[in-house]
C-alpha positions in Angstrom: -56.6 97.8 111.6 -58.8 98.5 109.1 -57.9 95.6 106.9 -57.9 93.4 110.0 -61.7 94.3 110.6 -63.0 94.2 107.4 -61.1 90.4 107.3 -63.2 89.5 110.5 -66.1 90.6 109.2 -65.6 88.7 105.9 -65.4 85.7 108.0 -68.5 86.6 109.9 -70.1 86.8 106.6 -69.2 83.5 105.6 -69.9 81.7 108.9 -73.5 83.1 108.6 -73.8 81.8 105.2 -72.7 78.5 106.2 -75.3 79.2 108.9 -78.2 80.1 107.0 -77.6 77.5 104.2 -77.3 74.6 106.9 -80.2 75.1 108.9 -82.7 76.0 105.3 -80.9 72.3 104.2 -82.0 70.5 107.4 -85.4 72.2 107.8 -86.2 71.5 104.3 -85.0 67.9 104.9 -87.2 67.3 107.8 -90.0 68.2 105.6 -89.1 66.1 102.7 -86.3 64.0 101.7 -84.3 64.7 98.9 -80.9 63.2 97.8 -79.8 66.3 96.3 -80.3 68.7 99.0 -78.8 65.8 101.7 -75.5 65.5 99.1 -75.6 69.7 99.1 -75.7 69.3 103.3 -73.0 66.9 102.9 -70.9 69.3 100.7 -71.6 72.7 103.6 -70.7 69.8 106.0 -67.2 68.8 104.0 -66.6 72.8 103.2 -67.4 73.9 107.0 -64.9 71.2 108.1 -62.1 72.3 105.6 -62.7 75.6 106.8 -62.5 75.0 110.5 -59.2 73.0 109.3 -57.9 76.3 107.4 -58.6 78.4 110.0 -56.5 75.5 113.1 -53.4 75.7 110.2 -53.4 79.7 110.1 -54.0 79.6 113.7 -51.3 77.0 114.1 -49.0 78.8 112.2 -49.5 82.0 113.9 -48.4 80.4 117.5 -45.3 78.9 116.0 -44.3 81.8 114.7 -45.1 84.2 117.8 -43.7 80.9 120.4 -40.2 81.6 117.5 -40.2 85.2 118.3 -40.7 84.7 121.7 -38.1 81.7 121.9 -36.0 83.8 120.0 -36.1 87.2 122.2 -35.5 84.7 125.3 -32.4 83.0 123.6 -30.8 86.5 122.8 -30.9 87.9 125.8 -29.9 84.7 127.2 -26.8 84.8 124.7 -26.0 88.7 125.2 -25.7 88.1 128.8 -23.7 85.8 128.8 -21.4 86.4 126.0 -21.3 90.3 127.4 -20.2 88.5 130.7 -17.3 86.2 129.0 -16.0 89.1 127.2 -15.9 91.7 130.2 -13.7 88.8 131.7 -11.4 87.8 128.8 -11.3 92.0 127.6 -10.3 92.4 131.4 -7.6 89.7 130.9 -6.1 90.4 127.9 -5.9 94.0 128.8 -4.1 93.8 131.9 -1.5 91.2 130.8 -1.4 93.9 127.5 -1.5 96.8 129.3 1.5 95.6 132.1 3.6 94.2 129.3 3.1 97.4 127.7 3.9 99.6 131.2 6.8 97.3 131.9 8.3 97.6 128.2 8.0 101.3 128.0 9.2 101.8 131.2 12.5 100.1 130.4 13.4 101.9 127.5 12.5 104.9 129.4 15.1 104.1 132.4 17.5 103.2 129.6 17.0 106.4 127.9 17.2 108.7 131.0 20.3 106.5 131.8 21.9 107.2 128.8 21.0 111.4 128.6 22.0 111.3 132.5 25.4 109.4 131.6 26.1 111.8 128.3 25.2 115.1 130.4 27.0 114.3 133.2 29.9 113.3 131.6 29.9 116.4 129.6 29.4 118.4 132.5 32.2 116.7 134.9 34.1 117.1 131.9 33.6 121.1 131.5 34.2 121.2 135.5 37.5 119.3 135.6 38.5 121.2 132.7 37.4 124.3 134.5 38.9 123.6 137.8 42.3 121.9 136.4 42.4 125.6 134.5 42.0 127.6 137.2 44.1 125.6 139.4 47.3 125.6 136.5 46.5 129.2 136.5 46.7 129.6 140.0 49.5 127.7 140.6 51.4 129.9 137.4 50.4 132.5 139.3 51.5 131.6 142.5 54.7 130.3 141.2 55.6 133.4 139.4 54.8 135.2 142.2 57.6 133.3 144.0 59.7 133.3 141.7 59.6 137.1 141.5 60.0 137.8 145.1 
């Protein structure tokens, strides 16, 4: 800020001198006429006008660049909302045609797996049953049959 002040008041400085130099130059050409001080007029004319010009580019310059910012800001929100919208909808696309592709696989090899631990364990277990059973039935029956057989 205190750059910024001291830079206004530089200009001040100058616009008085401009000032004061101008109005001595006409009052002293009112009084008399003299070719030098009308060409030194001329030349605080010429200056003050190349300043005024300086001062509409730097000003000119300083709107472009705050309209960019501006126009800037404006277009990325613009873009963010939109391009957050068209992702949320092809992110919710792709992951639900992933994510069911994904259920539908795992839960096939699953079934198949349960399938095959269910088929392997049951077998083994009708397996130990029969043979279980078809023992104690032979040995029943041997039993039985000697028991006949000895009466």
């Amino acid at each position: 800020m205190g750059s910024r002040l001291r830079g206004r008041q530089t200009q001040f400085y100058i616009e008085l001198a401009y000032g004061a130099l101008f109005i001595v130059g006409i009052g002293f050409l009112i009084f008399r006429f003299d070719p030098r001080v009308a060409a030194f007029e001329a030349g605080l004319v010429v200056g003050y006008l190349l300043r005024i010009w300086e001062k509409m580019s730097i000003y000119e310059r300083i709107i472009e660049e705050a309209v960019s910012r501006e126009a800037e800001q404006q277009v990325e929100s613009e873009v963010e909302a939109q391009v957050e919208s068209e992702v949320e909808e092809q992110v919710e696309s792709e992951v639900d045609d992933r994510v069911e592709k994904e259920v539908e696989d795992r839960v096939e090899a699953v079934e198949d797996r349960v399938a095959d631990e269910v088929e392997t364990h049951l077998e083994s277990a009708v397996e130990q049953q029969v043979s279980d059973e078809v023992k104690d039935q032979v040995e029943s029956e041997v039993t039985e049959r000697l028991d006949d057989e000895s009466e």
